[in-house]
C-alpha positions as CSV (number, residue, x, y, z in Angstrom):
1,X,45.5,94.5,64.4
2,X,49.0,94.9,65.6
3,X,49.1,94.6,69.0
4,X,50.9,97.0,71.3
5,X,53.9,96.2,74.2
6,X,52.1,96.0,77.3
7,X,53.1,93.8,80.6
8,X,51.3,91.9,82.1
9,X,48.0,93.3,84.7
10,X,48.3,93.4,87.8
11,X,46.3,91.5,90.3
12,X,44.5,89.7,87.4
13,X,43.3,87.0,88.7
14,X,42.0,88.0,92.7
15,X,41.0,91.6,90.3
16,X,38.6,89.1,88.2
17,X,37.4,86.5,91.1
18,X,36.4,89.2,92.7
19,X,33.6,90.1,90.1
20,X,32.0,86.7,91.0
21,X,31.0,86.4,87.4
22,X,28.0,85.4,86.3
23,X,28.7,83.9,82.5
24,X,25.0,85.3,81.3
25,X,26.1,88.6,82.7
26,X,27.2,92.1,81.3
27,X,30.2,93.5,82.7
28,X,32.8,96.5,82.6
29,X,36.0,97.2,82.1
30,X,36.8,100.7,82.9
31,X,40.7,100.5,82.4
32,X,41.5,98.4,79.1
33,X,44.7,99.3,78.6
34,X,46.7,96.2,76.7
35,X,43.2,94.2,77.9
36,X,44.6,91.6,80.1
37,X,42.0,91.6,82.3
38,X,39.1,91.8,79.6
39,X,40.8,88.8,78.2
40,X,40.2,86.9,81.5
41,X,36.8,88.0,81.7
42,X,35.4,86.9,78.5
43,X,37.2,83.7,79.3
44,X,34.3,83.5,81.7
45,X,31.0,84.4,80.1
46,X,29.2,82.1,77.8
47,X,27.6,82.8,74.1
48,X,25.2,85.9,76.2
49,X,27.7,87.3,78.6
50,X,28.4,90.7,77.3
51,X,31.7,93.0,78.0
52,X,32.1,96.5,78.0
53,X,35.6,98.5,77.9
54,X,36.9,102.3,78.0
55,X,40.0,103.5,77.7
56,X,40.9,106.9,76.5
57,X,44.6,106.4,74.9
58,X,43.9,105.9,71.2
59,X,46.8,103.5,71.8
60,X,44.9,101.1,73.7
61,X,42.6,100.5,70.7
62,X,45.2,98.6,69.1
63,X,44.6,96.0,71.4
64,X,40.9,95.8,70.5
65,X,39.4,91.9,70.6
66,X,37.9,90.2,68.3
67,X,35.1,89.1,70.0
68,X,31.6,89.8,69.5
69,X,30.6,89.8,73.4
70,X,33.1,92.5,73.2
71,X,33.0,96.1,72.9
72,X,35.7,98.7,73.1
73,X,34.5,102.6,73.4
74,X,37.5,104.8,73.1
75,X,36.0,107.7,76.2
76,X,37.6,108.7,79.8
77,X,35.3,106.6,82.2
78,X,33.8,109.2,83.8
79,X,31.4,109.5,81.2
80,X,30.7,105.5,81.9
81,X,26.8,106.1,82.2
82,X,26.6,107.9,79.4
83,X,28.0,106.1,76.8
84,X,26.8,102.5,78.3
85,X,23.1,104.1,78.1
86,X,24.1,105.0,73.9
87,X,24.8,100.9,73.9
88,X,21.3,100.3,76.1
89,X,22.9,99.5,78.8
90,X,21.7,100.4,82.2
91,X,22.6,98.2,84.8
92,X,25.9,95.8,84.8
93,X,26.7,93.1,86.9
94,X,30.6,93.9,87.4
95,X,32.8,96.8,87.1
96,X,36.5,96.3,87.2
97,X,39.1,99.0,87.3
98,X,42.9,99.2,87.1
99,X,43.8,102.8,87.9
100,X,47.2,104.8,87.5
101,X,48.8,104.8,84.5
102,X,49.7,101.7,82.4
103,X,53.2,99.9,81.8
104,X,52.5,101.0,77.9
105,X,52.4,104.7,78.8
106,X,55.4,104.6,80.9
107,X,57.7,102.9,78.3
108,X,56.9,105.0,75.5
109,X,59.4,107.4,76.2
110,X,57.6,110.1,74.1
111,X,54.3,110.5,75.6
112,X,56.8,111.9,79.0
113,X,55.1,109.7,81.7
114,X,58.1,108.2,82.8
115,X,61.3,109.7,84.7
116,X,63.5,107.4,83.1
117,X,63.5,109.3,79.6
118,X,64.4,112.8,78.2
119,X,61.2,113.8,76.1
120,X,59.0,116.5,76.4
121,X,56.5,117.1,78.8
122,X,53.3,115.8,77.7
123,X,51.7,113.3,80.4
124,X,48.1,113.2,78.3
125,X,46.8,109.8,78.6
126,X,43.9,111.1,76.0
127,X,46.1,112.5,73.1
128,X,43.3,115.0,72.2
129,X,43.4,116.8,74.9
130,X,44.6,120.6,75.0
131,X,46.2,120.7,78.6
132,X,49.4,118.8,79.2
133,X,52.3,119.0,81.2
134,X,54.0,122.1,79.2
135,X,50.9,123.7,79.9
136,X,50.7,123.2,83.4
137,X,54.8,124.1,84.4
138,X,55.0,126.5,82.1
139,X,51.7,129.0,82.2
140,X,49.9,128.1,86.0
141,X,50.4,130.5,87.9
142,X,52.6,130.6,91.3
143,X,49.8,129.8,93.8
144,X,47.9,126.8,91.2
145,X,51.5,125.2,90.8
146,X,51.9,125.1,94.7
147,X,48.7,123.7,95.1
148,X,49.5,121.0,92.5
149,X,52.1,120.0,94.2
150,X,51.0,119.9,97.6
151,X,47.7,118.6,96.5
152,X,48.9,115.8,94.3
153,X,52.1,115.3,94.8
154,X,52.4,115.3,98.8
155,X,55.5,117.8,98.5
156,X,56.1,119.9,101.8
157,X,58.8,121.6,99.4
158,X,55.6,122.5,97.0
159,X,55.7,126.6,97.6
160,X,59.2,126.7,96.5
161,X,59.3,124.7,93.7
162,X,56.4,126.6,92.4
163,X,58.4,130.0,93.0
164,X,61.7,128.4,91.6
165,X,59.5,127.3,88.2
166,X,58.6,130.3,87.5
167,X,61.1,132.5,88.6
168,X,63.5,130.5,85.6
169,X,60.8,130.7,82.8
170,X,60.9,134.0,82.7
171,X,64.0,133.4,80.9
172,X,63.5,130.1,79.3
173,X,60.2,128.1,78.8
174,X,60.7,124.5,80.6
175,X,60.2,122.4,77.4
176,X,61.9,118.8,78.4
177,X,62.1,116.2,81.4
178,X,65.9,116.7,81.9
179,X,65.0,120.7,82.1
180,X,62.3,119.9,84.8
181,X,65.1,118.2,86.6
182,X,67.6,120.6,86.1
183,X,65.7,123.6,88.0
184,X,64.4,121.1,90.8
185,X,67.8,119.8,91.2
186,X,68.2,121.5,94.3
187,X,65.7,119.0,95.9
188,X,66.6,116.1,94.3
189,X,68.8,115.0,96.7
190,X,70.7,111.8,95.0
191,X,69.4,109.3,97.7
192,X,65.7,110.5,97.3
193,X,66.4,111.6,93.8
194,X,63.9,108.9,92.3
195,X,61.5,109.2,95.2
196,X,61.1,113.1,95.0
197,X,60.7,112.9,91.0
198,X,58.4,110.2,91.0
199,X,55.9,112.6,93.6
200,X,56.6,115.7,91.2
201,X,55.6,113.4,88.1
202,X,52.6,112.6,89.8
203,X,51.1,115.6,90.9
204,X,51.3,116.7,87.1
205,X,50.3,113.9,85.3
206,X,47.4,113.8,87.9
207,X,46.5,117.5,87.2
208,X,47.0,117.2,83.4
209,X,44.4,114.3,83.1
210,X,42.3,115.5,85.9
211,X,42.4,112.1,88.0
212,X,41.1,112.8,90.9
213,X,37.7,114.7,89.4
214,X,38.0,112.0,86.9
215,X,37.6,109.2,89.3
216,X,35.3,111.2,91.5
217,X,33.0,110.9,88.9
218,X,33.3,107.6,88.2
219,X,32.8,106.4,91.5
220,X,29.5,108.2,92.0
221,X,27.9,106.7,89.1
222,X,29.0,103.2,90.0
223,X,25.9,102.3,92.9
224,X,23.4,103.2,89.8
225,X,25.0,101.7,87.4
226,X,25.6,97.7,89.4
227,X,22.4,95.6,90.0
228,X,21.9,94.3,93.3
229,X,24.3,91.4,94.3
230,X,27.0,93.0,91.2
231,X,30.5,93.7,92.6
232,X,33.1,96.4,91.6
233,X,36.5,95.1,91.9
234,X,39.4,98.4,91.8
235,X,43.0,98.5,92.1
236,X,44.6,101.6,93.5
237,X,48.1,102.4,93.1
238,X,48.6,105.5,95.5
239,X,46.7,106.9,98.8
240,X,44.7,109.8,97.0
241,X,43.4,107.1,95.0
242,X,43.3,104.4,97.8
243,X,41.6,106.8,100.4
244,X,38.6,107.9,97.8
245,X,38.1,104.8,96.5
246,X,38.0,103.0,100.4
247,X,35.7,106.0,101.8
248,X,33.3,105.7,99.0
249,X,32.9,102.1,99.5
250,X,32.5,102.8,103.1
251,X,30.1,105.1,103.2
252,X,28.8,106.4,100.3
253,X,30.9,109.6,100.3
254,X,34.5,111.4,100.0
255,X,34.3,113.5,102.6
256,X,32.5,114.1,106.2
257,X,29.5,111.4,107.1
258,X,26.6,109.9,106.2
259,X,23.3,111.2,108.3
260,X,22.3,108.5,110.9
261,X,19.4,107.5,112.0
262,X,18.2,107.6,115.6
263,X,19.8,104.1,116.2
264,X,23.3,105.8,114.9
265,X,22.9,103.5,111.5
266,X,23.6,104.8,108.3
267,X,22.8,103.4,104.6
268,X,25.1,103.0,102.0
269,X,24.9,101.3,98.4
270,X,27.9,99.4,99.3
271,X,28.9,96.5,101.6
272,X,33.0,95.8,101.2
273,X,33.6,92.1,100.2
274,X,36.9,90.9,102.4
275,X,39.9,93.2,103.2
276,X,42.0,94.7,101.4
277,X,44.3,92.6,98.8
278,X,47.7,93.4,97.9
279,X,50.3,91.5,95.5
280,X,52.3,89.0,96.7
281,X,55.9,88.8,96.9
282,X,56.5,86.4,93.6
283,X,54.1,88.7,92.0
284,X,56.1,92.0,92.7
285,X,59.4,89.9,91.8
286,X,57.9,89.3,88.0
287,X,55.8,93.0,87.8
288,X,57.4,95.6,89.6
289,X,54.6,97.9,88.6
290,X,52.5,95.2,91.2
291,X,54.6,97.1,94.5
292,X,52.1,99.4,95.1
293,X,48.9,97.7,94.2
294,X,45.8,98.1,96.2
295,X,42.7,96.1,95.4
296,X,39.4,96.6,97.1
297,X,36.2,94.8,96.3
298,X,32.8,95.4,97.0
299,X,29.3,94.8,96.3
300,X,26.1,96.1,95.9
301,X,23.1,95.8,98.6
């Protein structure tokens, strides 16, 4: 198969060391993308190591290896359980996960990830899928576009841009990028210009693909799914992420605390493996998709 454009992963090889693979072992990735870090995995398993990958841009599936430890199922991962289970499997010994969206999807100036481009607003990262970016500016109402924005996007200028968007398509429907800009312009100030549209992008693409439930989801079925001793190793790319992802592998949950016992000690699934590892400098000088990169290993009890 022809494979497609994508740079080169992020974190790849502190992401795979810290899976402390086991080479008889069956592992996960949830995040396949152009499959640089399933390459480096299966690099590491023997004749009876076993991988497993998701990814739910038919794009991806171009990149499919030939491999026969390898299999690639073309699903969102937050149905990981489910569709491990239809391949009997019920316990891993590594999940690894490369959040956010992939260089591929930003440089394809069509599928409207990227603010670089005039295309139309899609943002899908599963091209099946009903809802996309159109969708969301141009038929949520007032209140659900504020709340995207402030949600998602971290905009304090959220309520007015929502009024502002629908205010001008009752005229005109907002069909393109360069419209989007041109009836936000008022706070796209050009010094914060790229910093402003990158937060807008965000908060849609995240409420088009429905991230955040998404990787909810995910994470809950995670302490099930690892045998004790298996690690999940997960790169975050911004706080929302970051903060559910760090909370979860502190204590079991994304919000409030765990019950205590009379000693004021909790359980959790979880124990975090090290601190938290971020690119280095020659890395982000090569991959400037690296700058933001969180990764957080841990295992389980």
């Amino acid at each position: 198969m022809m494979t497609m454009e994508y740079h080169n992963p992020v974190l790849l090889k502190e992401t795979v060391d810290g899976l402390n693979i086991n080479p008889e072992g069956t592992y996960v990735d949830v995040t396949f993308g152009g499959g640089g870090h399933s390459k480096e995995i299966l690099k590491r398993l023997n004749d009876k190591g076993r991988l497993f990958a998701f990814d739910q841009d038919l794009d991806a599936l171009e990149n499919t290896i030939d491999d026969s430890r390898f299999t690639l199922i073309n699903e969102n991962f937050r149905y990981v359980k489910r569709f491990l289970r239809f391949h009997g499997v019920k316990k891993v010994d590594g999940i690894l996960a490369d959040f956010g969206v992939s260089s591929h999807q930003f440089d394809v100036a069509e599928r409207g990830f990227s603010t670089r481009f005039e295309a139309d607003l899609d943002m899908r990262m599963n091209q099946e899928n009903k809802l996309s970016a159109f969708h969301v500016v141009n038929e949520y109402e007032e209140e659900q576009l504020k709340q995207v924005f402030l949600r998602y996007g971290e905009l304090r200028a959220a309520p007015a841009m929502a009024r502002l968007i629908v205010e001008h398509r009752k005229t005109e429907a907002i069909i393109t990028s360069e419209q989007l800009k041109r009836v936000l312009k008022k706070f796209l100030p050009p010094r914060h210009e790229n910093k402003v549209l990158a937060q807008i992008y965000q908060a849609i693409r995240i409420e088009v693909n429905q991230e955040i439930e998404a990787l909810k989801e995910f994470l809950q079925q995670t302490p099930d799914l690892i045998g004790k001793g298996g690690r999940l190793s997960f790169i975050s790319y911004h706080s929302l992420e970051d903060r559910l992802v760090k909370r979860f592998i502190r204590n079991g949950m994304f919000e409030g605390e765990p019950e205590r016992d009379m000693y004021g000690n909790f359980e959790v699934p979880l124990k975090k493996v090290n601190g938290l590892i971020v690119p280095s400098a020659e890395e982000i000088k090569l991959n400037s998709r690296a700058r933001s990169a969180k990764l957080r290993i841990a295992e389980k009890y």
